[in-house]
C-alpha positions in Angstrom: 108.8 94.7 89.6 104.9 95.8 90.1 102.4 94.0 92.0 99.1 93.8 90.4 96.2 95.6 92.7 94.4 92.1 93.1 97.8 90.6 94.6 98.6 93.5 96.8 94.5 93.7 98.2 94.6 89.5 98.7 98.0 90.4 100.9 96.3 92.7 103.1 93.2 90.8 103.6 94.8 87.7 104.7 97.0 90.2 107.1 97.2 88.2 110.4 94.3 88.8 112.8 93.0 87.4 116.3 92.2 90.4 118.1 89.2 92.4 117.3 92.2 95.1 117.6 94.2 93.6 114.5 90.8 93.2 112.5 89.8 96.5 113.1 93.7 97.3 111.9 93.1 94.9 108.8 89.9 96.8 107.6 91.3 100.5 107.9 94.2 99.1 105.4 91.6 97.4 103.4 89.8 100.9 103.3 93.3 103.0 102.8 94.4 100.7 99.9 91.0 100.9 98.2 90.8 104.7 98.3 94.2 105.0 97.1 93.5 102.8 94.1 90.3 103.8 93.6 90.3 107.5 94.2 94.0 108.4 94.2 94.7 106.6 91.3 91.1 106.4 89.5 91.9 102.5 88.6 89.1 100.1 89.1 91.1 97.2 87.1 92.5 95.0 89.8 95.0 93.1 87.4 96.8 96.8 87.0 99.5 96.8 88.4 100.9 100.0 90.5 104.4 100.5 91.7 105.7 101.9 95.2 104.2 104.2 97.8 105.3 105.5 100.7 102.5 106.6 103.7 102.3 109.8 102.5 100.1 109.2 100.0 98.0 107.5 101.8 97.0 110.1 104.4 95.8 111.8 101.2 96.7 115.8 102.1 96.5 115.4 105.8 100.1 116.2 107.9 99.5 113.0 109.8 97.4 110.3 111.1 95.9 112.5 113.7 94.5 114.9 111.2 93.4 112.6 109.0 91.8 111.0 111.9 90.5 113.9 113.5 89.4 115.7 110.6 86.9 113.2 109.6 88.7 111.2 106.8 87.5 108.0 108.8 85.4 107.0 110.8 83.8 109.6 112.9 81.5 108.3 115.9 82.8 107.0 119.0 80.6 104.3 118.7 81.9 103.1 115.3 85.3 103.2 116.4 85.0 101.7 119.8 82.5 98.3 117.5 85.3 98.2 115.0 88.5 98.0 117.3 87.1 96.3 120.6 86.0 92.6 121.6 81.6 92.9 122.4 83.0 92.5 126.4 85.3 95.6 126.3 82.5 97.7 123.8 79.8 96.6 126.6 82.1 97.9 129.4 82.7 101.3 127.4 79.1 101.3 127.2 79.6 100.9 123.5 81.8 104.2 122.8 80.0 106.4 124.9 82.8 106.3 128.2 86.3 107.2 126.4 88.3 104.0 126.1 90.8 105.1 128.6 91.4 107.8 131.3 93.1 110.9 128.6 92.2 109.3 125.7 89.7 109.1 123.1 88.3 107.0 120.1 89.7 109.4 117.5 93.2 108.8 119.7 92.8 105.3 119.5 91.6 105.4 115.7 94.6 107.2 114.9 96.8 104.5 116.4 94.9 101.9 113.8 95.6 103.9 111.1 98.9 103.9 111.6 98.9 100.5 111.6 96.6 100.3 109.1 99.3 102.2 106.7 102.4 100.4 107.6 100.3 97.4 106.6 99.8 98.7 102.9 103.3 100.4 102.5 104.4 96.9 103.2 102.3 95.0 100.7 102.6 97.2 97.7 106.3 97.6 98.1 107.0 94.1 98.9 108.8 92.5 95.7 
């Protein structure tokens, strides 16, 4: 049976999160989900309902979450990246996105880890039954 887009969007939004981590996570899906509907789909009718997807769809032409990350399809400044994902102490300590967030990584890496997330997030709550 289909989920109507209103269910599946109230799913993700009350998606578990108590780290700045797992709300950054929560608002990529929000974001993902939205521009699936609204762009992939062109439905702006929330009591539509859609059936299954798979991740694929989601990362919207790119191979994987690393191109889609990388080649701009989110967010694109350090700075942005390192605000959504990290608690004020860690952003302050990073010098808000300006030092890389760890030694051989950097905010696109760690951006592409929340998308990845992000998606399995979504796959879950529109296929759920």
């Amino acid at each position: 049976m289909q989920r109507r887009i209103e269910e599946i969007l109230k799913e993700i939004q009350e998606h578990p999160a108590r780290s700045a981590w797992d709300k950054g996570v929560r608002q990529y899906a929000e974001e993902l989900f939205r521009e699936y509907v609204i762009e992939g789909l062109h439905i702006r009718d929330v009591k539509i309902r859609i059936g299954k997807i798979d991740e694929k769809v989601l990362l919207n032409g790119a191979r994987d979450w690393e191109q889609y990350s990388y080649g701009g399809c989110a967010l694109a400044y350090d700075e942005e990246i390192c605000e959504r994902l990290c608690p004020p102490s860690f952003q302050k300590k990073k010098c808000g996105g300006a030092l890389p967030p760890a030694p051989g990584e950097t905010w696109l890496d760690w951006q592409t880890r929340a998308l990845r997330q992000a998606a399995r997030v979504v796959v879950r709550a529109v296929n759920r039954r």
